[in-house]
C-alpha positions as CSV (number, residue, x, y, z in Angstrom):
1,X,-45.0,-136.3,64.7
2,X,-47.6,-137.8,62.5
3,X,-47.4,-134.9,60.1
4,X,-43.6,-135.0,59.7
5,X,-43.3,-138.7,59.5
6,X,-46.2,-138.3,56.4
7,X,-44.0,-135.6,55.0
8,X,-41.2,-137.4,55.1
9,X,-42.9,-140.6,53.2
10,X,-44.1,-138.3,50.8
11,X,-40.7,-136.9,50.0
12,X,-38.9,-140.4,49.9
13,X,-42.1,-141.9,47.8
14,X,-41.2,-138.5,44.9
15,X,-37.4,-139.2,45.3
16,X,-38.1,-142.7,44.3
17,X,-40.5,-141.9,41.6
18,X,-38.6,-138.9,40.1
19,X,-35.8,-141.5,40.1
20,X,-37.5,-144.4,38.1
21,X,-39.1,-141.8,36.1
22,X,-35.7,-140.5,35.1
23,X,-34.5,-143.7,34.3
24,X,-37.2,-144.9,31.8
25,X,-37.3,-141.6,29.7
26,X,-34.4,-143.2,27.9
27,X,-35.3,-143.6,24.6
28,X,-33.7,-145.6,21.4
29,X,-33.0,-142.4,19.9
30,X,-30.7,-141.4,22.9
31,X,-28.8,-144.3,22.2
32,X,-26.0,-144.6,19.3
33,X,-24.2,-147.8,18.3
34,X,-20.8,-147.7,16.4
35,X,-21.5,-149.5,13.5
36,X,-18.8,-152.3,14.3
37,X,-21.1,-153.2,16.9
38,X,-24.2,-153.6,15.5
39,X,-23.1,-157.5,14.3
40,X,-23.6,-159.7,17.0
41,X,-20.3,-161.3,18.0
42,X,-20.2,-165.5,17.4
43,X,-20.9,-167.7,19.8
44,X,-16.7,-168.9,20.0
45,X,-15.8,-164.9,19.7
46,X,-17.9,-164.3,23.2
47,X,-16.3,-167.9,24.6
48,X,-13.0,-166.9,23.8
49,X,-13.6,-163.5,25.3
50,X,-14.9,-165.2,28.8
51,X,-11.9,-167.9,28.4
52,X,-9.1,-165.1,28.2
53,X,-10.6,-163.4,31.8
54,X,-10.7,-167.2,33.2
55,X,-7.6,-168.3,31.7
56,X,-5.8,-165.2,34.0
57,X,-7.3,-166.5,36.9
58,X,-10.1,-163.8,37.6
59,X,-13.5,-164.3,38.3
60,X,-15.7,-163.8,35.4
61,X,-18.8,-161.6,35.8
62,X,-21.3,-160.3,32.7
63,X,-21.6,-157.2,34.9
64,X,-17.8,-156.2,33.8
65,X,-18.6,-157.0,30.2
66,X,-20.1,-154.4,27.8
67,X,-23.6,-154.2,26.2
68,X,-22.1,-155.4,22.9
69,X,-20.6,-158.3,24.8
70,X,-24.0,-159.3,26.8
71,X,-25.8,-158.3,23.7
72,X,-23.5,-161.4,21.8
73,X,-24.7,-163.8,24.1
74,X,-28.1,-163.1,23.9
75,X,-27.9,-163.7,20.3
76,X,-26.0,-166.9,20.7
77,X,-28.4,-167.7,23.4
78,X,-32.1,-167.6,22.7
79,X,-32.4,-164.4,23.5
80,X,-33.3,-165.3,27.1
81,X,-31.9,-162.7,29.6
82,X,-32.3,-162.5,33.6
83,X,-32.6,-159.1,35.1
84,X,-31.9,-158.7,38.9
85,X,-33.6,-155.7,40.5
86,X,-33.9,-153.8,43.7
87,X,-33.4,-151.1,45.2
88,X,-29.5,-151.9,46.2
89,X,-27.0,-154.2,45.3
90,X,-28.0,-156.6,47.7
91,X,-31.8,-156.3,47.4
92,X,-32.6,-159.3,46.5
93,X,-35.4,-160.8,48.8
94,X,-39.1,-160.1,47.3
95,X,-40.1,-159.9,50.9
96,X,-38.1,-157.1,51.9
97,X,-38.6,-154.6,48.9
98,X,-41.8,-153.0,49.4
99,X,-41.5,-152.2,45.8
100,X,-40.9,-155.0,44.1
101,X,-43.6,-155.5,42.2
102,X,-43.7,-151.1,41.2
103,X,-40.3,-152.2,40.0
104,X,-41.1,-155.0,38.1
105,X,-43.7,-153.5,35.8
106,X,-41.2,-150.5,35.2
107,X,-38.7,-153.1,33.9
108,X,-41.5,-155.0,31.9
109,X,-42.7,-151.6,30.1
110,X,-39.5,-150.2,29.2
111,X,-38.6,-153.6,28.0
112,X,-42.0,-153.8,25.7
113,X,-41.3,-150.5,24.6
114,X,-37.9,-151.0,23.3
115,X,-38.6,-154.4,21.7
116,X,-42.2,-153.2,20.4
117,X,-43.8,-156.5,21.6
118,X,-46.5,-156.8,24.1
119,X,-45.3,-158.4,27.5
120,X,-47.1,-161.3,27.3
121,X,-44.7,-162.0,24.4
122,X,-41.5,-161.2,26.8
123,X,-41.9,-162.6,30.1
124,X,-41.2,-166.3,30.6
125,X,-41.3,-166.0,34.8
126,X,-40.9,-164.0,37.7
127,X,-39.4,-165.8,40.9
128,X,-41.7,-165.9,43.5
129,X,-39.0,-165.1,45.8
130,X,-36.7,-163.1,44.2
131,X,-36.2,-159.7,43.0
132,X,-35.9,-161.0,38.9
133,X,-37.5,-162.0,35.6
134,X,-36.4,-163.7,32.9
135,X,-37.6,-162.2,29.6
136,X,-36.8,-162.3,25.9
137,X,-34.8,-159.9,24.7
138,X,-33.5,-159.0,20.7
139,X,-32.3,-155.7,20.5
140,X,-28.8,-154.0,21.6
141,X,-30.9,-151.5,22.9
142,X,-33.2,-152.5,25.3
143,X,-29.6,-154.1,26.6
144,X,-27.8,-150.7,27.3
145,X,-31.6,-148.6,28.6
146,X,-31.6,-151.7,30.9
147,X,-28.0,-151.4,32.3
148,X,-28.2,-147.6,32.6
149,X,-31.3,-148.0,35.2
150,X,-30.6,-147.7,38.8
151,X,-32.8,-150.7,40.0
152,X,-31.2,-153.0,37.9
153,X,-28.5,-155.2,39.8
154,X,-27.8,-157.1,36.8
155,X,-28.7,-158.0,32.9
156,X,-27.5,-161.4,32.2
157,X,-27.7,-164.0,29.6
158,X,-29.2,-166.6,30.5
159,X,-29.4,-169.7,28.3
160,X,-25.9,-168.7,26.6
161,X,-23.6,-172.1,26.7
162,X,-19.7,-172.7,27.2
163,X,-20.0,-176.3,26.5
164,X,-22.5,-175.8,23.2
165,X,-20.2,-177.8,20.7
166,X,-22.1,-177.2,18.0
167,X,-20.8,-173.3,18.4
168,X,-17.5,-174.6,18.8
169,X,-15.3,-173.7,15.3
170,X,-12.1,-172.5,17.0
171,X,-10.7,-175.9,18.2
172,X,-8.4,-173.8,20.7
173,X,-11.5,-173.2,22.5
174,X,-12.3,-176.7,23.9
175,X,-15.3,-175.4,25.7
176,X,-16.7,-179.6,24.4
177,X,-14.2,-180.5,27.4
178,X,-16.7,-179.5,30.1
179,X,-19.1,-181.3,28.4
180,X,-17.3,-184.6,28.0
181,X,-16.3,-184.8,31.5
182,X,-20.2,-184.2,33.3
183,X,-19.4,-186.2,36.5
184,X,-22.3,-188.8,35.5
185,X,-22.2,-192.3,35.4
186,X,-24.3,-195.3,36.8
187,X,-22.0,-198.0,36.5
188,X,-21.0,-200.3,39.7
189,X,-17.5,-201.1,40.9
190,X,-16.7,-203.7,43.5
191,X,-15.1,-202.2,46.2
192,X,-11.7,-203.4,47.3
193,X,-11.4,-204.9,51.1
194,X,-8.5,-202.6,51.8
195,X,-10.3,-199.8,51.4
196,X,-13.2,-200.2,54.1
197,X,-13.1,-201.4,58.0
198,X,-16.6,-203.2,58.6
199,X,-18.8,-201.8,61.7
200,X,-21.7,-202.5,63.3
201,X,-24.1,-203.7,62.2
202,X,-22.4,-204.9,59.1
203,X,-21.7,-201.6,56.7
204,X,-18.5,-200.6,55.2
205,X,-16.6,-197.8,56.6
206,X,-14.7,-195.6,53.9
207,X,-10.9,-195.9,54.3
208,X,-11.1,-191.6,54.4
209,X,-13.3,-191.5,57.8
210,X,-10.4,-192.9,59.9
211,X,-8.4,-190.2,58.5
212,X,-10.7,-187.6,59.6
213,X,-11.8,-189.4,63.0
214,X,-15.3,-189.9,61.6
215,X,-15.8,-193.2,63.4
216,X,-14.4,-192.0,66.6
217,X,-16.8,-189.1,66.7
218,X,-19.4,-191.5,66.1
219,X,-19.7,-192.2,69.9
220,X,-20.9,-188.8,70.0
221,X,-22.8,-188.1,67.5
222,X,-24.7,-189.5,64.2
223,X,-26.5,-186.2,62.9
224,X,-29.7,-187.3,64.6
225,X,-32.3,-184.2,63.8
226,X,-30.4,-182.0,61.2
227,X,-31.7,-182.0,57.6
228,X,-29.0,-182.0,54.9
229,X,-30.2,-180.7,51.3
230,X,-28.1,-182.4,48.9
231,X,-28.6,-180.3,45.4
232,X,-27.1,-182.2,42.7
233,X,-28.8,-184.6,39.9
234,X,-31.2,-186.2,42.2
235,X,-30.8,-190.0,43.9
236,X,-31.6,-192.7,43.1
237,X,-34.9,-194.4,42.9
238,X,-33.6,-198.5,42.9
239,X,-31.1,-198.6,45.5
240,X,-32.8,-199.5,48.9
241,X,-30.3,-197.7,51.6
242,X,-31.7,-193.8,49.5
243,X,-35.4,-195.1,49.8
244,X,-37.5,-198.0,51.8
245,X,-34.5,-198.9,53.5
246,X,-33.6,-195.3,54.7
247,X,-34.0,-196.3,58.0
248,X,-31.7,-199.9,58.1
249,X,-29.2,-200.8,60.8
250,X,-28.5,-198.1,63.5
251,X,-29.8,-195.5,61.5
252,X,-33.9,-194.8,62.7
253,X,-36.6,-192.4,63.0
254,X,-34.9,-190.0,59.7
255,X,-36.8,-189.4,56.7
256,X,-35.3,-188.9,53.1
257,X,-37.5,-186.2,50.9
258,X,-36.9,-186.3,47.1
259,X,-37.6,-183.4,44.8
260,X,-37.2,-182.4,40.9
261,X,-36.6,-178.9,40.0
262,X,-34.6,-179.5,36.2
263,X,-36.6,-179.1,32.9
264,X,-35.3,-181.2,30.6
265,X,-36.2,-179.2,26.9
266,X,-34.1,-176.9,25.1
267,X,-36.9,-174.5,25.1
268,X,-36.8,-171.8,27.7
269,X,-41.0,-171.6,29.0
270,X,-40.8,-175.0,29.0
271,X,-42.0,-175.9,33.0
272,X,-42.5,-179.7,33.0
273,X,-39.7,-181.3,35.6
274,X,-38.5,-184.9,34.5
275,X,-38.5,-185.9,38.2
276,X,-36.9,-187.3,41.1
277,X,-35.0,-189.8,39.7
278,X,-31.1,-189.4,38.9
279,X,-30.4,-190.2,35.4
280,X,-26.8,-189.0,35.9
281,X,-25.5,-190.9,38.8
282,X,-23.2,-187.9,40.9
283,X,-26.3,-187.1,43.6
284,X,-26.1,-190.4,44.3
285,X,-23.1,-190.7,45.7
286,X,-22.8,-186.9,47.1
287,X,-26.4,-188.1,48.9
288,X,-24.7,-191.7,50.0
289,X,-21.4,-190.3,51.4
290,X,-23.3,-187.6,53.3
291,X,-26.0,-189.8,54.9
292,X,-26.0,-193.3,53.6
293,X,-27.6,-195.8,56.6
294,X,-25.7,-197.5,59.3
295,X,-26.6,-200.8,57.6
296,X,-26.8,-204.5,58.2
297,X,-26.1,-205.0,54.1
298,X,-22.7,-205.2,54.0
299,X,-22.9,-201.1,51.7
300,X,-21.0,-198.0,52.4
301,X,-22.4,-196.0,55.3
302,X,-22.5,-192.2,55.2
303,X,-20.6,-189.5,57.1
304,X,-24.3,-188.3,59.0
305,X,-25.8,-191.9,59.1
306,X,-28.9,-190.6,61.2
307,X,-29.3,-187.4,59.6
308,X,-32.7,-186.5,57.5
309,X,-32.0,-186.0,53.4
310,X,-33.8,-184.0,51.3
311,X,-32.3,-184.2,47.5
312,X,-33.0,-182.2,44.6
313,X,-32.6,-183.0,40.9
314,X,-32.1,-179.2,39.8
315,X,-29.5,-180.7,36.8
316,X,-28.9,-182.6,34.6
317,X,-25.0,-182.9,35.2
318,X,-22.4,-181.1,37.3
319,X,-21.8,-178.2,34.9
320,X,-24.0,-176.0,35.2
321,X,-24.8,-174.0,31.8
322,X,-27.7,-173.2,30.5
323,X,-31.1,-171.9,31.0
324,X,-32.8,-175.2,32.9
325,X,-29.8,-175.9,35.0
326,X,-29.5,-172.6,36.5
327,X,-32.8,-172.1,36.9
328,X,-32.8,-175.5,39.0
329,X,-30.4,-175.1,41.1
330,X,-31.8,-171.5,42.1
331,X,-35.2,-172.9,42.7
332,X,-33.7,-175.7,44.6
333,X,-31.8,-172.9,47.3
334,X,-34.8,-170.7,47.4
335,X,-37.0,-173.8,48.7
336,X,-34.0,-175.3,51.1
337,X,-33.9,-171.5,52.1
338,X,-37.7,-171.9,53.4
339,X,-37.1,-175.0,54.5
340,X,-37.0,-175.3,58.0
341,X,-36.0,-178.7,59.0
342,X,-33.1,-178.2,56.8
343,X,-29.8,-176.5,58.3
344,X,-26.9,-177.9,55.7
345,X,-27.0,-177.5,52.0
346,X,-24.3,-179.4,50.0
347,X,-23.6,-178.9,46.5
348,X,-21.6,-180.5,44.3
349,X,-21.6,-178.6,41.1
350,X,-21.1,-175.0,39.4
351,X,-19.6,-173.3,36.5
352,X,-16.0,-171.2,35.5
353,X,-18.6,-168.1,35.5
354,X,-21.0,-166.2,37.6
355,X,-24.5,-166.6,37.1
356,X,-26.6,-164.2,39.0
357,X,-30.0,-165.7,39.7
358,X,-27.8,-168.6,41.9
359,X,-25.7,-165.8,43.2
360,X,-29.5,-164.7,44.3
361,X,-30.7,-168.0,45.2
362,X,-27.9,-168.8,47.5
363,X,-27.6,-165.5,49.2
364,X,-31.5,-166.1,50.0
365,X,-30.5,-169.7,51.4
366,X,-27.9,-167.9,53.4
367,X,-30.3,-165.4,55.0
368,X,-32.0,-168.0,56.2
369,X,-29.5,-169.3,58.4
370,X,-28.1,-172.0,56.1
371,X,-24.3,-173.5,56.4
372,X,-24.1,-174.1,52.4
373,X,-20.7,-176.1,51.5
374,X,-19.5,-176.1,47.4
375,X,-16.6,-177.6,45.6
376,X,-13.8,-175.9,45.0
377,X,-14.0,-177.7,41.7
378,X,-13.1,-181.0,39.9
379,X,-11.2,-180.7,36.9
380,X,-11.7,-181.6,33.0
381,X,-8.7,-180.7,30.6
382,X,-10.8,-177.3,30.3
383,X,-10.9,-176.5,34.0
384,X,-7.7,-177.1,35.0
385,X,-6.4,-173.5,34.6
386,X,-9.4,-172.3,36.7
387,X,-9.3,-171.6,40.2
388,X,-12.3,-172.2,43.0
389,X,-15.0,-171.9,40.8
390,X,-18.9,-170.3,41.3
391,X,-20.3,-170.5,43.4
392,X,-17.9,-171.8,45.4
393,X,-15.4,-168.5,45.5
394,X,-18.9,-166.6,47.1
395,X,-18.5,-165.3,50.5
396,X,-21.9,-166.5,51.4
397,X,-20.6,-170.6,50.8
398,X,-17.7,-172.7,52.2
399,X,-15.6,-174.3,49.6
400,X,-13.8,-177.5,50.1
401,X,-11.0,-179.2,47.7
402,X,-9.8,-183.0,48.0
403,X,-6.4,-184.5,48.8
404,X,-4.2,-187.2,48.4
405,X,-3.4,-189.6,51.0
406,X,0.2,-188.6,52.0
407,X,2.0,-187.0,55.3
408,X,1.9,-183.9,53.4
409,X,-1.0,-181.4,51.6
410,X,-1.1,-182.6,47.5
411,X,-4.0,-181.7,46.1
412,X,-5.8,-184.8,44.3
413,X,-5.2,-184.4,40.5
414,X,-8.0,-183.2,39.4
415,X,-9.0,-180.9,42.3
416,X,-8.8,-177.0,42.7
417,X,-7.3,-175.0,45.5
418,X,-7.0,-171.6,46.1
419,X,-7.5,-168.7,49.3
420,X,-11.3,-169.4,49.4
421,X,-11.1,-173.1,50.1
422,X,-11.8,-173.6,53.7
423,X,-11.6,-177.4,54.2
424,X,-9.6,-180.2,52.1
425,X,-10.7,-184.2,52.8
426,X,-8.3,-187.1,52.0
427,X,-10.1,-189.0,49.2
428,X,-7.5,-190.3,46.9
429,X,-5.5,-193.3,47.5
430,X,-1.7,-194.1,46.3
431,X,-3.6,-197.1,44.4
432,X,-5.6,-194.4,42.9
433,X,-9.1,-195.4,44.2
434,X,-11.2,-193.1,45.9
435,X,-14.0,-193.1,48.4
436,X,-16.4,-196.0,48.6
437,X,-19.9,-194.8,48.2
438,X,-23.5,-196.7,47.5
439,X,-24.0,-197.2,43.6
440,X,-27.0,-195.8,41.8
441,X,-28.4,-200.0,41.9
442,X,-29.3,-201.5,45.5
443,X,-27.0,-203.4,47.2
444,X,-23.7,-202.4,45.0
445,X,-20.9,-200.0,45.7
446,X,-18.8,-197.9,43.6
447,X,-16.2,-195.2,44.1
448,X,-16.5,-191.1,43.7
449,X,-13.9,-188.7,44.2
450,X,-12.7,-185.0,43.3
451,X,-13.7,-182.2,45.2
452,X,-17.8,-183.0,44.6
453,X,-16.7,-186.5,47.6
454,X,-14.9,-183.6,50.0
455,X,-17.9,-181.2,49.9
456,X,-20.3,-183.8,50.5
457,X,-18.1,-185.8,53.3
458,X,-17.5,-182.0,55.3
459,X,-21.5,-181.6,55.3
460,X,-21.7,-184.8,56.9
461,X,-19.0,-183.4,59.7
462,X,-21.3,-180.5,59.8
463,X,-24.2,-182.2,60.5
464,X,-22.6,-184.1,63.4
465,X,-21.3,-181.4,65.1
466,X,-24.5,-179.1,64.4
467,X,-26.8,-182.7,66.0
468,X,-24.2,-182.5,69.0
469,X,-25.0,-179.1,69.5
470,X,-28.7,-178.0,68.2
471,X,-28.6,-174.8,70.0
472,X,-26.0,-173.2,67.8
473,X,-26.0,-171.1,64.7
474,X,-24.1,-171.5,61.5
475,X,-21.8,-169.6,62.6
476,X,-20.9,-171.5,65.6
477,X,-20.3,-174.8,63.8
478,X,-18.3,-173.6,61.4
479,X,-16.4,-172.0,63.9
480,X,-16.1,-175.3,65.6
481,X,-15.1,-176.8,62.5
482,X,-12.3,-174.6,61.6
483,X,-10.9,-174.5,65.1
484,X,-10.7,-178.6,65.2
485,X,-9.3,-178.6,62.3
486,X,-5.6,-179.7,61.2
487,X,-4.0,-175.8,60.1
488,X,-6.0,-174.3,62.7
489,X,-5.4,-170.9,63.0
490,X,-2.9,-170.8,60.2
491,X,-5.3,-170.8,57.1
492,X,-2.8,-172.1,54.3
493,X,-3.1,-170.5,50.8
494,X,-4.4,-173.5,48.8
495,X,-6.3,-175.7,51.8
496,X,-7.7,-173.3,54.1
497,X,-7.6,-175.1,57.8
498,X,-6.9,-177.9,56.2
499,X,-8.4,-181.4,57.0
500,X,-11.3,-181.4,59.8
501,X,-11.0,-183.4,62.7
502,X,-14.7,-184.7,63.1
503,X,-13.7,-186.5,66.5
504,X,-12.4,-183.0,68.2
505,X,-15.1,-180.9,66.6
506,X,-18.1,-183.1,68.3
507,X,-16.3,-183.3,71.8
């Protein structure tokens, strides 16, 4: 038995090897370029070319793009490109490829060879976790010998930018529109008295809660002992209720963990975080209307008012382009992934494309056993021809969508639907104002709506059904959650099951 079980590792060990070894005999000579191809295409040539796939409703991938097309972005994009490896489409989890780092090395001498430049001069990191490096890469070539290899799940640019405006000569293409509508802001806004019920033991109740029988369910549950990971901009540092005052009213015993994951340079290997602190304003109210104290302050309690937080600044704003933002947020899912006091991760952001190494990072959150909600997406006069955006439209998240408050389903009016939205919250009044949530300053309020409110507002839900039942698996509670909820089993083609009934779904 011993023999034939050495023969057989013997014979898959050559398969493999004849198989990478076939792969990297590709040579720059084996390789012709039309001569049209051998200008890079501008920056607003490449947009336009994403743009035209988005503006038809499709999911935009650089895997269905040529080599002249990835090539482009490269060019427009400091040359820094991710490569996924592995040994499928789905291996993506260092731990489980035995090979990992035999595949790695393969990748970082063909690339040396093809660029003529020692590693060291390529390589600006390997994830620890993950099967992919991001390098530097110049030449066409090295583009098309790394897509023709087997192990390669996917060459993608990585610091290329829709919302560069510098790059932005065609006016048609108002990529600057994503830009100008970030989601950030720190500014107050006194909340108006109809649009809050006080509760013990003196905190304002969002008008939206009633609507989904948050208060009711209350009496059941608070989200005592579930960690929530909130990856957005960060949270505050001032305001009391995210910090020293955590623990305030009838919420006790939690903790709140802060973390920064976002490099704020231009330059690629640059590895210095800029911290915990929001400077943008949005995970401040996504971390609020999740799990914002039960407080005696007279300030807008959260959906999960016992629940534990751990926030991560992994960007800078809600859209997430370039190098540093992507690279955040996919650090910040790989360490909620091995986190294990943390069952929910809610996030707020994303982009009208893929991006791979997130695609990676939430998959490996998802092994884990995380229930990771997204927005279906808030829109800018860019966006609104877009559908559920990334990663949001993945199989591996839930995406959610806001509504109107009215007897029948109207999308708020900047918020997406589509068939991969599972839950839609009421967050927008017929006066227009939204939900009440605690303002980057202590002991201020201010409003937040769009779809980033609903994601945040359905992982609270989560969290008090998951507290109410600890035993259960992701599964379970989203199960729970869809079968409470108001479309239940009908799944309508816009709002999923519609608007969760917090009250049923913790009974």
């Amino acid at each position: 038995m011993t023999k034939k079980l050495l023969k057989f590792c013997a014979i898959s060990l050559f398969a493999l090897a004849s198989c990478t070894k076939e792969d990297t005999t590709t040579t720059e000579a084996s390789i012709s370029i039309p001569e049209s191809q051998k200008t890079a295409l501008s920056a607003v040539e490449v947009k336009s070319k994403v743009l035209e796939q988005v503006n038809q409703n499709k999911q935009f991938n650089w895997g269905s793009t040529s080599d002249y097309m990835v090539w482009s972005a490269l060019q427009n994009g400091n040359n820094v490109c991710t490569i996924g490896f592995g040994n499928s489409k789905t291996d993506f989890d260092r731990s489980k490829s035995s090979n990992h780092v035999y595949l790695q090395n393969q990748l970082l001498s063909l690339i040396s060879k093809f660029e003529g430049k020692p590693i060291a001069k390529i390589l600006i990191n390997a994830d620890p976790y993950l099967n992919l490096i991001d390098v530097i890469i110049e030449k066409q070539e090295t583009v098309i010998a790394l897509r023709r290899l087997g192990y390669v799940r996917y060459v993608e640019p990585s610091d290329f930018r829709m919302t560069d405006d510098g790059a932005n000569e065609n006016k048609n293409v108002t990529t600057d529109a994503i830009a100008s509508s970030s989601g950030c802001g720190l500014e107050s806004e006194a909340v108006n008295a109809l649009d809050y019920t006080i509760v013990t033991p003196n905190a304002k109740a969002p008008w939206a809660f009633y609507k989904h029988n948050i208060p009711s369910a209350w009496s059941y549950s608070s989200g005592k002992g579930i960690g929530l990971g909130v990856v957005d901009s960060g949270a505050s540092t001032v305001n009391s209720l995210l910090n020293a005052s955590f623990n305030n009213g009838l919420s006790t015993g939690r903790t709140v963990q802060k973390y920064g994951v976002y490099v704020d340079s231009i330059w690629p290997w640059s590895t210095g975080t800029d911290g915990v602190n929001d400077l943008c304003g949005h995970g401040t109210s996504m971390a609020s209307v999740a799990t914002a104290p039960r407080n005696d302050k007279g300030q807008p309690v959260g959906v999960a008012y016992n629940a534990n937080l751990v926030t991560y600044r992994a960007a800078s704003n809600v859209v997430l382009d370039g190098y540093h933002e992507q690279n955040g947020v996919k650090n910040a899912f790989t360490a909620l992934g091995n986190n294990a006091n943390v069952k929910i991760i809610s996030m707020s952001m994303g982009h009208i494309i893929s991006v791979g190494k997130i695609e990676d990072g939430v998959r490996y959150a998802y092994s884990k056993g995380k229930l990771i909600f997204c927005a279906a997406g808030t829109s800018t006069s860019f966006t609104t021809f877009a559908g559920v955006i990334f990663p949001a439209w993945m199989a591996e998240t839930v995406a959610v969508t806001g509504i109107k408050e009215a007897s029948t389903y109207q999308a708020c009016d900047v918020c997406h639907t589509g068939g991969k939205v599972d839950f839609t919250i009421m967050m927008e009044r017929a006066s227009g104002n939204h939900i009440p949530v605690n303002s980057y300053y202590d002991a201020q309020g201010d409003y937040v709506g769009g779809s980033s409110v609903a994601t945040a507002t359905t992982a609270g839900i989560a969290a008090l059904v998951w507290a109410k039942n600890p035993t259960w698996t992701r599964d379970q509670v989203l199960a729970k959650m869809r079968q409470t909820s108001h479309l239940y089993p009908n799944k309508h083609a816009e709002y999923g099951y519609g608007m969760p009934n917090a009250l049923l779904a913790v009974q």
